[in-house]
C-alpha positions in Angstrom: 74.7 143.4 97.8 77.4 144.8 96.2 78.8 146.6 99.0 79.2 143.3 100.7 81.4 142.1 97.5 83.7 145.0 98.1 83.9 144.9 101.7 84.6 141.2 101.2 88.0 141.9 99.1 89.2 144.2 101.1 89.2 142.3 103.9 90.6 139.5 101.6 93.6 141.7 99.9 93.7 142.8 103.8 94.2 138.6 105.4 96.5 138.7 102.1 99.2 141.4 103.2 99.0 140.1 106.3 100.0 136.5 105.4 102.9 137.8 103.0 104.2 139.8 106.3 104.4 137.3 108.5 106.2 134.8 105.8 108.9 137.7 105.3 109.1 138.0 109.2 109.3 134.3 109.8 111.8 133.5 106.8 114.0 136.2 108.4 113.9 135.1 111.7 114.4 131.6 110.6 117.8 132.9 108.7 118.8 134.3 112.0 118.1 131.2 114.1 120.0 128.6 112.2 122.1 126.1 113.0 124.6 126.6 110.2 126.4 128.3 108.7 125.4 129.8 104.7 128.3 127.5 103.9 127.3 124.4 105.3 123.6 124.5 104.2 124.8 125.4 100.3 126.8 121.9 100.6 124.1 120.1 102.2 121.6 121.5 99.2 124.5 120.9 96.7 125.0 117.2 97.5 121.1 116.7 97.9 120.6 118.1 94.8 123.3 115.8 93.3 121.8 112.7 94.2 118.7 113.5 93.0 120.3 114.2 89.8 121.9 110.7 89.7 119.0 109.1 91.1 116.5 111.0 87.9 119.6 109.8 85.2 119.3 106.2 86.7 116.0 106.0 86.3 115.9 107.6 82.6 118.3 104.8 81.8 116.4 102.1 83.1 113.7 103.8 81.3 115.2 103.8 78.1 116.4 100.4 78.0 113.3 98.9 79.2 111.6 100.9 76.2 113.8 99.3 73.6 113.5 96.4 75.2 109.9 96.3 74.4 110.2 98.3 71.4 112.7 95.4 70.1 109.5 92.6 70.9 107.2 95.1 69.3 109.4 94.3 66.1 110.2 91.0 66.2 105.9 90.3 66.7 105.2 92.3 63.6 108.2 91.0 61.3 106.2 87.2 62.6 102.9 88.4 61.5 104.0 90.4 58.6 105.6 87.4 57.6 103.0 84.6 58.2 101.1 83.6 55.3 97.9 83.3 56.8 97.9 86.5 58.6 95.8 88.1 55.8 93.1 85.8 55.4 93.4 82.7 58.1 92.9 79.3 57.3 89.4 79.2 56.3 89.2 82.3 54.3 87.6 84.4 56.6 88.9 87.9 56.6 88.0 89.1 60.0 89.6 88.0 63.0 87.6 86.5 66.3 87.3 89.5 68.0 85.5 91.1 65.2 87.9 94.0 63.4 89.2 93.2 60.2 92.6 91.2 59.7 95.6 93.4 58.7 
């Protein structure tokens, strides 16, 4: 059984060179074949890496102000109940709350 196991990997590390060949071979010829020039295609990547860019520092922003947006309600809800005085015990004295965990 073992034998089987090694004749197994080699035929894997085998499929494996194979594969990395032909990538090499068809990257190459791919480089040969294009339309433009080395120029042209570090532009195009240039400006499509650009508005991606933008597009990720828009979004952070958006991000951000949404989360001190909500941070900001987050505040104002615990200054109210921090505030209220029957936030620690109710009005009839009970110190849980309805859903069953202790008031705070």
């Amino acid at each position: 059984m073992t034998r089987w196991n090694d004749e197994e990997s080699a035929g894997n590390g085998t499929f494996l060179l194979g594969a990395l060949a032909g990538a090499l071979v068809g990257a190459g010829v791919a480089l040969l074949m294009a339309p433009k020039s080395g120029a042209q295609t570090r532009e195009e990547l240039s400006a499509g890496y650009s508005s991606v860019r933008e597009a990720a520092a828009r979004r952070y922003r958006d991000l951000a102000e949404r989360a001190t947006a909500k941070l900001g309600e987050l505040e104002q809800k615990v200054d109210q109940y921090a505030g209220s005085p029957s936030s620690s015990t109710g009005t009839t004295g009970d110190t849980t709350s309805t859903s069953g965990y202790p008031r705070v």
